[in-house]
N, CA, C and O atoms as a Tripos MOL2 file, in Angstrom:
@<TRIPOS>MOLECULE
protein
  212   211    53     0     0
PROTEIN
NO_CHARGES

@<TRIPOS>ATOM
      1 N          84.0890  124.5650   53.6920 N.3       1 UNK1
      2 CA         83.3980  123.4210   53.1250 C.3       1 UNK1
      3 C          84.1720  122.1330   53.3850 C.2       1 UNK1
      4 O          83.6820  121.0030   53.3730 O.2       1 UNK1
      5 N          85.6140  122.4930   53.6540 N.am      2 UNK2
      6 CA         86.5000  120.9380   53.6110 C.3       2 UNK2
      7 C          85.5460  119.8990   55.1130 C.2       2 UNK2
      8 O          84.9570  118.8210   55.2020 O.2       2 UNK2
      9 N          85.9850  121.3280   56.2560 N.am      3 UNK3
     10 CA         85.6750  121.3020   57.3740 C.3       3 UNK3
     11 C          84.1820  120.5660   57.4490 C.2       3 UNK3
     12 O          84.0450  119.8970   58.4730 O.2       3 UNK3
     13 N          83.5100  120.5700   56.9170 N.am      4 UNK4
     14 CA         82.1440  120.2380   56.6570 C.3       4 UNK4
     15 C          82.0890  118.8490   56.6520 C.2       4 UNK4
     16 O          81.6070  117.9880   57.3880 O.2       4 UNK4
     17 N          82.8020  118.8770   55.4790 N.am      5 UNK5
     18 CA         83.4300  117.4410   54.4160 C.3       5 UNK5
     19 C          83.8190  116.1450   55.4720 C.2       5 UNK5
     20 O          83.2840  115.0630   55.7140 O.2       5 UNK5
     21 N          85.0810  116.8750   55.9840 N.am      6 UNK6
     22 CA         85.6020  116.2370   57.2390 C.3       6 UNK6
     23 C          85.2470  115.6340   58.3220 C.2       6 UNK6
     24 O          85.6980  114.6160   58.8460 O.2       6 UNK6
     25 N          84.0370  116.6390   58.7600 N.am      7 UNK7
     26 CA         83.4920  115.8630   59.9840 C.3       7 UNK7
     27 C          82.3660  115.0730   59.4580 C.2       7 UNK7
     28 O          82.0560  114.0370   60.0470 O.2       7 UNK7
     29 N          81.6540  115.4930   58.2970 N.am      8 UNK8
     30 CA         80.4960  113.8630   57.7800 C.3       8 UNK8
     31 C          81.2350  112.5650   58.0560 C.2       8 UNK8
     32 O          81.0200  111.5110   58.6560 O.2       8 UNK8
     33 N          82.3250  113.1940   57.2560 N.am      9 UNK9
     34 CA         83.8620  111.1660   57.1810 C.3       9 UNK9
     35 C          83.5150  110.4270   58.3100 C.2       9 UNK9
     36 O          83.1240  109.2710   58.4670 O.2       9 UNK9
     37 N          83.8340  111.7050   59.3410 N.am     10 UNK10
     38 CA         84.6090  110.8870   60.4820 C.3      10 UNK10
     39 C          82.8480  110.7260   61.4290 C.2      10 UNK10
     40 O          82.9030  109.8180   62.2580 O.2      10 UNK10
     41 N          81.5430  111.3980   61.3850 N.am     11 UNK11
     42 CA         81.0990  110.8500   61.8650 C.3      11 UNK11
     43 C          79.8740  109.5320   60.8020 C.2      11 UNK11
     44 O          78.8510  109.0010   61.2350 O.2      11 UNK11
     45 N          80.3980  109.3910   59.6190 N.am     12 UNK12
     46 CA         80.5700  108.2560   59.1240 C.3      12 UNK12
     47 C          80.8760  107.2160   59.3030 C.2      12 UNK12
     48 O          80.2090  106.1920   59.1520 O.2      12 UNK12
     49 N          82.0980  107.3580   59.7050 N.am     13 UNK13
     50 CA         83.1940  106.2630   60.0070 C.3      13 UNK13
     51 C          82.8120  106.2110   61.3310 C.2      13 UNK13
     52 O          83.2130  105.0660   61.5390 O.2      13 UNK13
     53 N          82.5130  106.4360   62.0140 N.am     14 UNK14
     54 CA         82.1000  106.1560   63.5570 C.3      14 UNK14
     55 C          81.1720  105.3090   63.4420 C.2      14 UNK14
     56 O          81.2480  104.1940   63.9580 O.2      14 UNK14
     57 N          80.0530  105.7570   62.6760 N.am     15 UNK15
     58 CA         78.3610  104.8360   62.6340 C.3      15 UNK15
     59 C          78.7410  103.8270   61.9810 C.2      15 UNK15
     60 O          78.0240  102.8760   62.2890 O.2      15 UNK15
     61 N          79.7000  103.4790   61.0450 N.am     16 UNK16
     62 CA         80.1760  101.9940   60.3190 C.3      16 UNK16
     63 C          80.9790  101.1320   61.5260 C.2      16 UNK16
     64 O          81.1460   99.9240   61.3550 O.2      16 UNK16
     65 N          81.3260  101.5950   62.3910 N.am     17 UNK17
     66 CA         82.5070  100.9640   63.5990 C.3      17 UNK17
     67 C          81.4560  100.4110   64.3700 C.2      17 UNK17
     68 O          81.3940   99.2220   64.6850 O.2      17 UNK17
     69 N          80.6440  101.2680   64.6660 N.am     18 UNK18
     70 CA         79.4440  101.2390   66.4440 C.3      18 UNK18
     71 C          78.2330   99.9770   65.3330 C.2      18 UNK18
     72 O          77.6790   98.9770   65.7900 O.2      18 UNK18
     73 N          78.1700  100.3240   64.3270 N.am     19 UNK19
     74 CA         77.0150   99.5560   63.4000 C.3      19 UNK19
     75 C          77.7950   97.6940   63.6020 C.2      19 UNK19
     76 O          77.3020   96.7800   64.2640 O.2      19 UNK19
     77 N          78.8900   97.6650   62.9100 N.am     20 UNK20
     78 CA         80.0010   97.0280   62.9240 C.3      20 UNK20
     79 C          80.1010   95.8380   64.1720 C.2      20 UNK20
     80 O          80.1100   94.6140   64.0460 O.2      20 UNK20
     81 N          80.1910   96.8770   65.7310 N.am     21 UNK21
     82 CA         80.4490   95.9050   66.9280 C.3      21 UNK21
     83 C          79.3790   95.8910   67.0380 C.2      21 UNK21
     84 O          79.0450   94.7240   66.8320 O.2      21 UNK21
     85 N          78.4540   96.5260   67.2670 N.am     22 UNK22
     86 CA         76.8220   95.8170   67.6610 C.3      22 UNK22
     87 C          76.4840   94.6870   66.5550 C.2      22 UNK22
     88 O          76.0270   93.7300   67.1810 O.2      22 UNK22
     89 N          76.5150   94.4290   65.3240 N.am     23 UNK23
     90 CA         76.7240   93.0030   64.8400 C.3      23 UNK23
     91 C          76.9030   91.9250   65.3240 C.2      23 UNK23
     92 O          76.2140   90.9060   65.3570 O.2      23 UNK23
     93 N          78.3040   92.2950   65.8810 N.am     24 UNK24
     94 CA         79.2330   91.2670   66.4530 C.3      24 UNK24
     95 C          78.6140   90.4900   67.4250 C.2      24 UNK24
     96 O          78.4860   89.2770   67.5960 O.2      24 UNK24
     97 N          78.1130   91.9080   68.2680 N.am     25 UNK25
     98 CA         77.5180   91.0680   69.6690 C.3      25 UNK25
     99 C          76.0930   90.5050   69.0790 C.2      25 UNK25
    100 O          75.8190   89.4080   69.5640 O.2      25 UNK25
    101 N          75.4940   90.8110   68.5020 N.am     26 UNK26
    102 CA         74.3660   90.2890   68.0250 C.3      26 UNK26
    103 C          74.3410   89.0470   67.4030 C.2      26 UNK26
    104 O          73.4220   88.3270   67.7940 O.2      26 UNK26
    105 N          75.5190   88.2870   66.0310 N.am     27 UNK27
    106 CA         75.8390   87.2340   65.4490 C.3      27 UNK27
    107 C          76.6840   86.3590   67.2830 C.2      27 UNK27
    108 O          76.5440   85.2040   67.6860 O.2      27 UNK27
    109 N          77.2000   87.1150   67.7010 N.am     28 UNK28
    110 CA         77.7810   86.2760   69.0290 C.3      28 UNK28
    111 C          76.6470   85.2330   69.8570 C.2      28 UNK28
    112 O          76.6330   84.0370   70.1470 O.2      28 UNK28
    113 N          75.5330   86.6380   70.0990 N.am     29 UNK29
    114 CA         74.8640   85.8320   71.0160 C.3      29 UNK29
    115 C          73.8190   84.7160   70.1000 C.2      29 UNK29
    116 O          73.4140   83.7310   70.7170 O.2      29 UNK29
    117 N          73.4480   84.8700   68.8050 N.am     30 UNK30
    118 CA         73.0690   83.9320   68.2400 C.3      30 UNK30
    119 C          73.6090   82.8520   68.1080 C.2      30 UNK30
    120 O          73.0020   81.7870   68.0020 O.2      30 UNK30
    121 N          74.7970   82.9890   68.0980 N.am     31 UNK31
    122 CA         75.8910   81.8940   67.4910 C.3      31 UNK31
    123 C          75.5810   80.9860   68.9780 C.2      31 UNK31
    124 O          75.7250   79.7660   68.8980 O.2      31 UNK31
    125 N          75.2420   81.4680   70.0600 N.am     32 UNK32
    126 CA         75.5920   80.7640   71.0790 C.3      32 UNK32
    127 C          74.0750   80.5070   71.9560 C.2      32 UNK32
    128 O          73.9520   80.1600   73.1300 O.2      32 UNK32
    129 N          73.0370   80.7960   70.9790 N.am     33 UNK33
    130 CA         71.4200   80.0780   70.9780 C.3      33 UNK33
    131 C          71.3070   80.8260   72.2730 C.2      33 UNK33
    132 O          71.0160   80.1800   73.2800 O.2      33 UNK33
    133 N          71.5050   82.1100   72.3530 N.am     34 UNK34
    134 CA         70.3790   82.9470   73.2490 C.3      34 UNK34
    135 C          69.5630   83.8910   71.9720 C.2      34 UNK34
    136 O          69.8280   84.4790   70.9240 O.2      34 UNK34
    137 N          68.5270   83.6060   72.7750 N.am     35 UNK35
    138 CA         67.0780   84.7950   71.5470 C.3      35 UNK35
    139 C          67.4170   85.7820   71.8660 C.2      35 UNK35
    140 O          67.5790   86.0310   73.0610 O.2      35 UNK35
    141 N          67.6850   86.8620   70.7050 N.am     36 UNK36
    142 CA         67.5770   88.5680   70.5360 C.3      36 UNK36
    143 C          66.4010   88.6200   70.3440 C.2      36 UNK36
    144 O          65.8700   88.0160   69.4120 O.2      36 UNK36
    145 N          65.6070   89.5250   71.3860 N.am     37 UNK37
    146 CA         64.3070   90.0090   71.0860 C.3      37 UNK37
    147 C          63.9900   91.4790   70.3150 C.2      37 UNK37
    148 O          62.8760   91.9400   70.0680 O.2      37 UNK37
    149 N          65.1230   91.9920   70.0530 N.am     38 UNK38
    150 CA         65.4320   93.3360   69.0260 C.3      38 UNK38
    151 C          66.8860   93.3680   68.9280 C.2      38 UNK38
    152 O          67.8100   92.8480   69.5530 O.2      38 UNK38
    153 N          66.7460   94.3680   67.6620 N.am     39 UNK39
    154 CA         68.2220   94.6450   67.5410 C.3      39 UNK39
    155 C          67.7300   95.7830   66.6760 C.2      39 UNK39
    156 O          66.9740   95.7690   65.7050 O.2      39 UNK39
    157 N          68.5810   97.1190   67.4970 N.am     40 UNK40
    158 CA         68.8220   97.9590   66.8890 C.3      40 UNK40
    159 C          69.7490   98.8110   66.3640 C.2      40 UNK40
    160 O          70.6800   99.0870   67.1200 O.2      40 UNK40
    161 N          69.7520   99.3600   65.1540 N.am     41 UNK41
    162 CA         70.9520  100.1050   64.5460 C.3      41 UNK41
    163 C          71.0060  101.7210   64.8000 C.2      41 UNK41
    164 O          70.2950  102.5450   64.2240 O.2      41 UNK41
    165 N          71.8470  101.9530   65.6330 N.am     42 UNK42
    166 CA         71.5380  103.5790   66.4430 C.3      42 UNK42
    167 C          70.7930  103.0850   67.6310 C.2      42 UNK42
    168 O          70.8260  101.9150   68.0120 O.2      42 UNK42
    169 N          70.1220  104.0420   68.1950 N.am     43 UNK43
    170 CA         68.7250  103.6100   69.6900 C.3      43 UNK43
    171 C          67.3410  103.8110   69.1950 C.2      43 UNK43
    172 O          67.0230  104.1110   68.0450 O.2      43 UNK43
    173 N          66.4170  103.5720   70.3910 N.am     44 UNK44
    174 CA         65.3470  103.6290   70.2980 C.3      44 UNK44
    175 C          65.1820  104.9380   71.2170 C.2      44 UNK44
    176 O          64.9830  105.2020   72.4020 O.2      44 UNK44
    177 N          65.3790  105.6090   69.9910 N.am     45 UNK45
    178 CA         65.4990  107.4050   70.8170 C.3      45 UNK45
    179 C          63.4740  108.1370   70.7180 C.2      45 UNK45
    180 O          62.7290  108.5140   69.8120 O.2      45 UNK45
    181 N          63.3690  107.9690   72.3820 N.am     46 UNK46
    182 CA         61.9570  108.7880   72.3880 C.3      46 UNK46
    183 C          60.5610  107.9860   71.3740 C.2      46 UNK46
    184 O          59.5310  108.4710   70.9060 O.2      46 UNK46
    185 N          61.1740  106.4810   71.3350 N.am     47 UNK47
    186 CA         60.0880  105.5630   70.5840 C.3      47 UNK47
    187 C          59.8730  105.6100   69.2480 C.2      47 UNK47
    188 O          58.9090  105.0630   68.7120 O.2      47 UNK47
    189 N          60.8660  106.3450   68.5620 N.am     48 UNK48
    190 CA         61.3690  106.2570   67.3850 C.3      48 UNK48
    191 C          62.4450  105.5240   66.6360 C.2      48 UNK48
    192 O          63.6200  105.8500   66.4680 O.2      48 UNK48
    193 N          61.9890  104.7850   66.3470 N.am     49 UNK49
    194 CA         62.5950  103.4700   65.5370 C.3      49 UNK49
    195 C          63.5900  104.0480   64.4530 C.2      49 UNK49
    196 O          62.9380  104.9780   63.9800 O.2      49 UNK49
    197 N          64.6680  104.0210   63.8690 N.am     50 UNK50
    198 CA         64.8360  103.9590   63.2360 C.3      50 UNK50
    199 C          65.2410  102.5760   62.0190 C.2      50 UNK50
    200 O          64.8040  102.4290   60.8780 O.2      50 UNK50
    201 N          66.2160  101.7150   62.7880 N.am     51 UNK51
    202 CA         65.8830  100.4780   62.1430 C.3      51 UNK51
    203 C          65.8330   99.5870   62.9920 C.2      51 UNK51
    204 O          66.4800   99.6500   64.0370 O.2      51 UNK51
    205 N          64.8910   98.3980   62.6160 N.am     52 UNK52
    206 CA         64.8420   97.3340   63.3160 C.3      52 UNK52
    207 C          64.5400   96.1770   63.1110 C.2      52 UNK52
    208 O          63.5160   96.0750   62.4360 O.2      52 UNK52
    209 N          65.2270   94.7800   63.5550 N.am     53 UNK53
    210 CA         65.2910   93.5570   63.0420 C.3      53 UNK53
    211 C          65.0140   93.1020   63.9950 C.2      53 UNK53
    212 O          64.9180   91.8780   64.0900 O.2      53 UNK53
@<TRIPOS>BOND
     1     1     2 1
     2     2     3 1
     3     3     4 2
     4     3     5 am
     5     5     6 1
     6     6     7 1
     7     7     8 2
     8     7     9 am
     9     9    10 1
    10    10    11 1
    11    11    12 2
    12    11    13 am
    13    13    14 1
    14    14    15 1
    15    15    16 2
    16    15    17 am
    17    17    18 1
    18    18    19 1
    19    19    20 2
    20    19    21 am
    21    21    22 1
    22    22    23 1
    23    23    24 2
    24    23    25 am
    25    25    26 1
    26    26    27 1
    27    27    28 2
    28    27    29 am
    29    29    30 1
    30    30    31 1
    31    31    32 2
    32    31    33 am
    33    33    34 1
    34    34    35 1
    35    35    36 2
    36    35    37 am
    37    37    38 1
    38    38    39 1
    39    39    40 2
    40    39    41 am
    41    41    42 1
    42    42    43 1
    43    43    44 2
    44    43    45 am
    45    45    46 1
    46    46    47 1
    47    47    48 2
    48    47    49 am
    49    49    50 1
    50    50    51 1
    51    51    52 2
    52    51    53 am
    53    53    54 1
    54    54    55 1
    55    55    56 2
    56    55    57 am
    57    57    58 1
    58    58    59 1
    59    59    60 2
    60    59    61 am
    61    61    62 1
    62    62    63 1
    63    63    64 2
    64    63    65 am
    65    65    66 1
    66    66    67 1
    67    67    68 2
    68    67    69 am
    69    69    70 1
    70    70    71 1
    71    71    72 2
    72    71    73 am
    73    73    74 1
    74    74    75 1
    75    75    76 2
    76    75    77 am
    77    77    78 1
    78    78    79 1
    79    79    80 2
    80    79    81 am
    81    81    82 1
    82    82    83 1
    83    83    84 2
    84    83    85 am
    85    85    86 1
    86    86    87 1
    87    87    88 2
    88    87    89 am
    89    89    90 1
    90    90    91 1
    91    91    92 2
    92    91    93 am
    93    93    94 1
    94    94    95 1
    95    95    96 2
    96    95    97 am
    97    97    98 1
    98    98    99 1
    99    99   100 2
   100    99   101 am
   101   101   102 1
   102   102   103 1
   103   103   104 2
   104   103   105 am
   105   105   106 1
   106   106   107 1
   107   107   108 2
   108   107   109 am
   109   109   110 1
   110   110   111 1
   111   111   112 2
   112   111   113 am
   113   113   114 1
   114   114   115 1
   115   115   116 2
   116   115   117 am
   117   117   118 1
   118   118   119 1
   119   119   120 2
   120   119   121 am
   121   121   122 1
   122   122   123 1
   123   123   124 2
   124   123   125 am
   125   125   126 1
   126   126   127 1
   127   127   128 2
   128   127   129 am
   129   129   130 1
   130   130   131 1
   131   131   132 2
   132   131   133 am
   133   133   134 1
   134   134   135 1
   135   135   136 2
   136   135   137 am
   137   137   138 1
   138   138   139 1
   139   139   140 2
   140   139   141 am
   141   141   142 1
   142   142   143 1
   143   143   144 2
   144   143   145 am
   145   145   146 1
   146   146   147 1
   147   147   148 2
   148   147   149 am
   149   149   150 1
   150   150   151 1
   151   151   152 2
   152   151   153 am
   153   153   154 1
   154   154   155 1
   155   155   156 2
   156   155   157 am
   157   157   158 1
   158   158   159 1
   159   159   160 2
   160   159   161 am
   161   161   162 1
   162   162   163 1
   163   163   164 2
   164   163   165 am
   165   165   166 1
   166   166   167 1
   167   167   168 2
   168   167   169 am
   169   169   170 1
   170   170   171 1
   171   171   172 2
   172   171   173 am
   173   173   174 1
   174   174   175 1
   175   175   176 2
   176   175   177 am
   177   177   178 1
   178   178   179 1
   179   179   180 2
   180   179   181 am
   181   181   182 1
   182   182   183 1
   183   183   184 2
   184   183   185 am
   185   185   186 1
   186   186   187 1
   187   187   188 2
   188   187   189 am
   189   189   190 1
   190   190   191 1
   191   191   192 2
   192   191   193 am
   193   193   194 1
   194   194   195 1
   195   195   196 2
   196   195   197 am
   197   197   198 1
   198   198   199 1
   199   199   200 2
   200   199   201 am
   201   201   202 1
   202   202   203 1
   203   203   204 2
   204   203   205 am
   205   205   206 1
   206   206   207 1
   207   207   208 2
   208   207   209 am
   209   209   210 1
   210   210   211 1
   211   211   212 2
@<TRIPOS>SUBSTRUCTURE
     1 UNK1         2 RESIDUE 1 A UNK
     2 UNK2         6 RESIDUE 1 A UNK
     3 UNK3        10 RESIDUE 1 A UNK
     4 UNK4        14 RESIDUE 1 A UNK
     5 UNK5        18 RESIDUE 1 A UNK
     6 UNK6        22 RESIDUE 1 A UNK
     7 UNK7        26 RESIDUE 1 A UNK
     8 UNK8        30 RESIDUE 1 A UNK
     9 UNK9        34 RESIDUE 1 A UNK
    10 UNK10       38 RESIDUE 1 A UNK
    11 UNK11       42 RESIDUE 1 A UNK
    12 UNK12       46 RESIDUE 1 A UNK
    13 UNK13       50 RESIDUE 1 A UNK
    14 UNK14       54 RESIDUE 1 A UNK
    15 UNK15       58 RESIDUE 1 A UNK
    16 UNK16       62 RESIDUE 1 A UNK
    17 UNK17       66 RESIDUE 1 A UNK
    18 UNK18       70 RESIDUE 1 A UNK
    19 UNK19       74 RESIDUE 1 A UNK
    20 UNK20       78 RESIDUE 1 A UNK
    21 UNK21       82 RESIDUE 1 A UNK
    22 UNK22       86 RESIDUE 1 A UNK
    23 UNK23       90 RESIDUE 1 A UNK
    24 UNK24       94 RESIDUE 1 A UNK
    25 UNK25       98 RESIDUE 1 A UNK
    26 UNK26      102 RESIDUE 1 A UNK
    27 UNK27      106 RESIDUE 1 A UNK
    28 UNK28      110 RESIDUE 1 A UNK
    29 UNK29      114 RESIDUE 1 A UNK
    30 UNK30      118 RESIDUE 1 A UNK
    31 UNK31      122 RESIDUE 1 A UNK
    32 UNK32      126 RESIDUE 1 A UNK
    33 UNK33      130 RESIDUE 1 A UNK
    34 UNK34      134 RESIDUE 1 A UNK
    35 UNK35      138 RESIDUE 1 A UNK
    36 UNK36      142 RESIDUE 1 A UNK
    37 UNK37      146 RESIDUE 1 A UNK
    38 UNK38      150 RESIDUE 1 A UNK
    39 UNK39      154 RESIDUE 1 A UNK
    40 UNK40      158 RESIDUE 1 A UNK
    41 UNK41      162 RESIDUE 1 A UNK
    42 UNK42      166 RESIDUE 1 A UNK
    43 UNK43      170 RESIDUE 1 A UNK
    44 UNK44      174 RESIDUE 1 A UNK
    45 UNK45      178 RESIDUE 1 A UNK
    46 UNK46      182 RESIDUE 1 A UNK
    47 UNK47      186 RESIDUE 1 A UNK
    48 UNK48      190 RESIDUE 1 A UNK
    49 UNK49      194 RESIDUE 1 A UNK
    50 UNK50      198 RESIDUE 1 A UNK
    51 UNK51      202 RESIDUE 1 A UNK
    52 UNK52      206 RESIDUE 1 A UNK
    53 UNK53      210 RESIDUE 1 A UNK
């Protein structure tokens, strides 16, 4: 069960990092007045959205 425990963390902590720099580049290119025509959190896996702004 630790083992279980363990790898949720760490692929937790991965999706807060990758969530994190895609921000970055996203507030970047705004900051610098090019249009984002999507932005997504994870992909657009097989036309399934999961989130999108």
């Amino acid at each position: 069960m630790g083992v279980l425990i363990m790898v949720g963390q760490v692929i937790l902590g991965l999706s807060i990092l990758i969530v994190l720099h895609e921000l970055g580049h996203f507030l970047a290119a705004r900051a610098f007045g090019i249009k984002v025509e999507k932005f997504y959190l994870f992909f657009d896996a097989w036309g399934v959205k999961l989130f999108k702004f």
